[in-house]
C-alpha positions in Angstrom: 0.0 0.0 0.0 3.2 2.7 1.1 4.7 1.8 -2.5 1.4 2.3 -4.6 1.1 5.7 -2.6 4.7 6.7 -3.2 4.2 5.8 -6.9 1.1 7.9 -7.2 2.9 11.1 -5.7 5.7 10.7 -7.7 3.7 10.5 -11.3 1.5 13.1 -10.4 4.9 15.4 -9.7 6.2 14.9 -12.6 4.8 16.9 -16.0 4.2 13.7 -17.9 3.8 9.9 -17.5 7.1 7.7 -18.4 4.6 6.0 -20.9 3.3 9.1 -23.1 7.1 9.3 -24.2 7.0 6.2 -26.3 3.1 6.8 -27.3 3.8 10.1 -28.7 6.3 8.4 -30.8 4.0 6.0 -31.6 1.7 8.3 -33.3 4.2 10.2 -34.6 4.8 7.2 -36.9 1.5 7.1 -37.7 -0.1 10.5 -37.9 -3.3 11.2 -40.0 -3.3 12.8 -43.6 -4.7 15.8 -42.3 -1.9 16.0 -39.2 0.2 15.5 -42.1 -1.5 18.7 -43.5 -0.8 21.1 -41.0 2.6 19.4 -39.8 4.1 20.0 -43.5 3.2 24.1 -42.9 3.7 24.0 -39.4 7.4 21.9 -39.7 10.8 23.2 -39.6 10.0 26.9 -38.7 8.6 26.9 -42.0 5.9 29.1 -40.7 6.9 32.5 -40.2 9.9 30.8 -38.1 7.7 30.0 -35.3 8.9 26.5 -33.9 6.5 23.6 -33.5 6.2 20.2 -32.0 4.0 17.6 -32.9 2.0 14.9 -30.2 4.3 16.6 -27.4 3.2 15.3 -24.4 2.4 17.5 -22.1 0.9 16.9 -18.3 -1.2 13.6 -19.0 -1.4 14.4 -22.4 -0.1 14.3 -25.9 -0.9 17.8 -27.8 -1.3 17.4 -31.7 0.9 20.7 -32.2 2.7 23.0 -30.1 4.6 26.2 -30.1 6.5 26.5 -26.7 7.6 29.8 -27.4 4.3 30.9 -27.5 2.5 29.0 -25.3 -0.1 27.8 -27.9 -1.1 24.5 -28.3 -3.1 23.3 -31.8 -5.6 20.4 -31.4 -7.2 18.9 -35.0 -10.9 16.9 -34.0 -11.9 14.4 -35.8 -15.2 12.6 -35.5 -14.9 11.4 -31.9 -14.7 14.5 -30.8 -18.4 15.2 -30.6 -18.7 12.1 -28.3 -15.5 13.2 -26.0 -16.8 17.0 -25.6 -16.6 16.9 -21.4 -13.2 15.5 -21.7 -11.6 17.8 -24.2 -13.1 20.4 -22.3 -11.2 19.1 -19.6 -8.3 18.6 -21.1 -8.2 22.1 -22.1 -8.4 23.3 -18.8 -5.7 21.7 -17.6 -3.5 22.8 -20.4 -4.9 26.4 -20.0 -3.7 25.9 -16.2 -0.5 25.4 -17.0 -0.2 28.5 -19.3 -1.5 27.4 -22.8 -3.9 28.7 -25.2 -5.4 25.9 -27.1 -6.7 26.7 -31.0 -8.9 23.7 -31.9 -10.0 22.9 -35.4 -11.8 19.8 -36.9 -10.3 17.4 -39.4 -12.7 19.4 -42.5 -11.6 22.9 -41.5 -7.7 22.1 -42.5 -9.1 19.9 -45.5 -11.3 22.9 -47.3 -10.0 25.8 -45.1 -6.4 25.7 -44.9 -5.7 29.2 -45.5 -8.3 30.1 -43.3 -6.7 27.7 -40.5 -3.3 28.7 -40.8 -4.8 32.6 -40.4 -6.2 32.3 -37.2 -2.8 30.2 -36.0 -1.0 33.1 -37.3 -3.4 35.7 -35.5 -3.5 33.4 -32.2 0.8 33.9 -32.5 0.5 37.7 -32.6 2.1 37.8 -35.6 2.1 41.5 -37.1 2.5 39.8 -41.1 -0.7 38.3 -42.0 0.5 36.0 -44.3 0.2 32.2 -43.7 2.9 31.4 -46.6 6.2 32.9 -45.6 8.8 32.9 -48.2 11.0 29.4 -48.1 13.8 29.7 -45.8 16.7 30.5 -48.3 14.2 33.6 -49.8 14.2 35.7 -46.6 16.0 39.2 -46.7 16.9 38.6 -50.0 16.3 41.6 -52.1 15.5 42.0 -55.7 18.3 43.0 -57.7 17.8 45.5 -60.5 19.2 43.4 -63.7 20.1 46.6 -66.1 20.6 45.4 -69.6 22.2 48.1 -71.1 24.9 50.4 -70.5 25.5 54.2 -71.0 26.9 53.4 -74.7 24.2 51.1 -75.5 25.5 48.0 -75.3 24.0 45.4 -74.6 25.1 43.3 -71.4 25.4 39.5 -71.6 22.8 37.0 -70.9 23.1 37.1 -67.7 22.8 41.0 -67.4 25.9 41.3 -65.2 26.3 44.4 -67.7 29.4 43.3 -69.5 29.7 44.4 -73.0 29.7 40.7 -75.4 32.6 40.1 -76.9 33.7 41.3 -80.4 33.2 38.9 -83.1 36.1 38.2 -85.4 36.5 40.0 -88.1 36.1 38.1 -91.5 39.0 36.7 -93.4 39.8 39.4 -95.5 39.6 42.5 -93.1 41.9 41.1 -90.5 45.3 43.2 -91.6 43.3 46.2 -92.5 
């Protein structure tokens, strides 16, 4: 009886059960196509550099997607969410306790409202640029050069328009010693 006690204290000290490590692995494996969805805008700080985890667990429970930075959890419903609405209403509590906000959004709104998903993501990490597609990683701060194509003479550059007059052609045959 001590031992079950001392077991119980010690799990419910601790952020997250020893087990939910290995689950959240689990369904990492095998996540759904629309966690798929989300995860390949929300991956890699592909969006707007903000950096997400997916099933994180977190007290008792595994989160679809969060953003630690910003203290904002993302939970995708599917069906059996209308059964479960007293737990999940529960389970936000508890991750609203411990300092999360928690955007929900069922399974059909990322299918035929992804843009309209990834706004209110955007809005609910303060963002100041409304734009759910950032440009790719490589793209940002890069700024567009001017290619001039001509010169003050009026030549004309090379392909590449580095501005580089082409180089003279050879004269013919005859009119090389004149």
């Amino acid at each position: 009886m001590f031992i079950c006690i001392v077991v119980v204290k010690v799990f419910l000290m601790t952020k997250t059960h020893p087990d939910l490590k290995s689950l959240s692995r689990a369904l990492r494996r095998r996540q759904t196509d629309v966690e798929r969805i989300l995860w390949g805008h929300l991956r890699s700080r592909r969006f707007q550099g903000f950096r997400f985890r997916r099933q994180q667990p977190i007290e008792r429970y595994i989160v679809d997607f969060c953003c630690f930075e910003n203290r904002l959890i993302i939970e995708l419903d599917g069906g059996q969410h209308n059964v479960n609405k007293e737990k999940d209403e529960v389970r936000t509590r508890v991750l609203e306790d411990n300092g999360f906000r928690v955007l929900r959004f069922w399974d059909s709104e990322v299918i035929q409202e992804l843009e309209a998903v990834l706004t209110r993501i955007l809005k609910a990490l303060g963002t100041e640029n409304p734009s759910p597609r950032p440009l790719p990683q490589g793209e940002r701060g890069r700024q567009s050069k001017v290619v001039r194509l001509g010169s003050i003479g009026g030549t004309m550059g090379d392909r590449r328009g580095h501005g580089k007059p082409p180089s003279p052609r050879p004269l013919p045959q005859g009119e090389r010693g004149k």
